[in-house]
C-alpha positions as CSV (number, residue, x, y, z in Angstrom):
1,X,84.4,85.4,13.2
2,X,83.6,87.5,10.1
3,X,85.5,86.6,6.7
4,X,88.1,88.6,5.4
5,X,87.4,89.8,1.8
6,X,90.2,91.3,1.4
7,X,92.4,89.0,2.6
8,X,90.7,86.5,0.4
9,X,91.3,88.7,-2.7
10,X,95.2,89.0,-2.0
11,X,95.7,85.6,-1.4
12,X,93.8,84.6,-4.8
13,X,95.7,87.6,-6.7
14,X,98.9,86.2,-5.2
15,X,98.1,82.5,-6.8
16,X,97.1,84.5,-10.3
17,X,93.5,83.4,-9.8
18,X,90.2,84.7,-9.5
19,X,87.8,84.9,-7.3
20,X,85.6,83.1,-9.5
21,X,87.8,81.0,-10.3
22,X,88.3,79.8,-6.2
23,X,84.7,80.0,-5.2
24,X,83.8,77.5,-8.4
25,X,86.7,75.2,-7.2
26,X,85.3,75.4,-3.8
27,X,81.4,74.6,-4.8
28,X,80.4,77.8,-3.1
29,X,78.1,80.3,-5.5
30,X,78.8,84.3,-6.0
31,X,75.4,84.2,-4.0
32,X,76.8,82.4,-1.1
33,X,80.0,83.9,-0.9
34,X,78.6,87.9,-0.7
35,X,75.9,86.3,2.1
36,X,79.0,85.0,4.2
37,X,80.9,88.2,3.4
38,X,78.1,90.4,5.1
39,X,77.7,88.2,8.5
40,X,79.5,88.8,11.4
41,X,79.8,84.5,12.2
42,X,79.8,82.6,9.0
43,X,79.9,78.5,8.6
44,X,83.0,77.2,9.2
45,X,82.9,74.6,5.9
46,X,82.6,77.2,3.2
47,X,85.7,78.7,4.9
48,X,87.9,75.6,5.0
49,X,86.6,74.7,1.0
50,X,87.7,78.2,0.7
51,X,91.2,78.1,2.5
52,X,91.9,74.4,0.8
53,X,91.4,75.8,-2.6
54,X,93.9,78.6,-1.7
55,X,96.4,76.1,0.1
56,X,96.6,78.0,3.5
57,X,94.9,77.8,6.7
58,X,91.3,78.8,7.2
59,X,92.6,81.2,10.1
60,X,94.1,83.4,7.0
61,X,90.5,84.2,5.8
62,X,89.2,85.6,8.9
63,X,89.4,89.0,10.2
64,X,91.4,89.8,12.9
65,X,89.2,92.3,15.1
66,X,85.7,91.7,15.9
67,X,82.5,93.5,14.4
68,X,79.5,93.0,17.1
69,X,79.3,96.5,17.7
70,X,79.7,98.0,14.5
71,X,76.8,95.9,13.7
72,X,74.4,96.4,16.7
73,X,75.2,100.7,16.2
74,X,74.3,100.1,11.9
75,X,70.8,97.9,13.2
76,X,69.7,101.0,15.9
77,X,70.5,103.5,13.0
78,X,68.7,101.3,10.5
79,X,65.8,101.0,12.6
80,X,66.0,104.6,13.7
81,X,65.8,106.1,10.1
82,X,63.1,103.2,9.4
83,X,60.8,104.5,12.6
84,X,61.4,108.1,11.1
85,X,60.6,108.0,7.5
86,X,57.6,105.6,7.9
87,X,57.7,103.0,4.8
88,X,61.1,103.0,3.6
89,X,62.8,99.2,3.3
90,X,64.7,98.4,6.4
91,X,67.3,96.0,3.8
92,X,68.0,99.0,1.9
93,X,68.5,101.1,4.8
94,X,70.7,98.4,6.3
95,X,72.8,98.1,2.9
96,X,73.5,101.8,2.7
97,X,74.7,102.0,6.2
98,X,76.7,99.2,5.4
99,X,78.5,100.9,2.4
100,X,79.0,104.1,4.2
101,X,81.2,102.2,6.5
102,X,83.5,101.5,3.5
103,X,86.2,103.6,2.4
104,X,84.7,105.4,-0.5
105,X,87.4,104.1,-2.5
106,X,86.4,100.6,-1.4
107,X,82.9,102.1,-2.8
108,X,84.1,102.8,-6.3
109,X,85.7,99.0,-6.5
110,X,82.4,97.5,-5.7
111,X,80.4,100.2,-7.8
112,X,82.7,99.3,-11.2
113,X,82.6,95.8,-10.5
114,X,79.0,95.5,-10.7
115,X,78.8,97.1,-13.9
116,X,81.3,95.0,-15.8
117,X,79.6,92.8,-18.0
């Protein structure tokens, strides 16, 4: 199961706290947190420190639907444009597919919240 960011967001918006804020309470790092965030099956006791600091079930902070194929099509693609343009970084490859799946407006969120100081 692959954990629900945005679920996670509304739940912490709806209890007037940050994500920050949870993920400190939790004892998981930023770092930790955007690693889970990108895997398709993440480790089940970050999401139930998670879920206890929000005071709902774990269950809540999953998504739904499953990803397997979304992520086996962005690895051929990756390794695809990798085979064609000979020394370009599969990671960033990987990342940028991984962004054009958002909504761009999803994009833009991400894009301004990295350059908040």
């Amino acid at each position: 199961m692959k954990l629900d960011h945005e679920e996670t967001m509304r739940l912490a918006a709806e209890q007037g706290i940050t994500l920050t804020e949870i993920l400190s309470r939790a004892g998981v790092s930023r770092t930790a947190y955007y690693s889970l965030r990108r895997r398709d099956n993440i480790l089940p006791r970050t999401i139930r420190a998670l879920a206890q600091e929000l005071g709902i079930d774990p269950e809540r902070l999953l998504q739904k639907t499953p990803t397997p194929l979304t992520y086996e099509r962005r690895m051929k693609r990756a390794r695809e444009i990798c085979e064609r343009f000979p020394g370009t970084d599969f990671h960033n490859i990987w990342h940028t597919l991984t962004l054009l799946d958002l909504p761009p407006v999803e994009r833009l969120r991400r894009g301004l919240r990295r350059g908040r100081i």
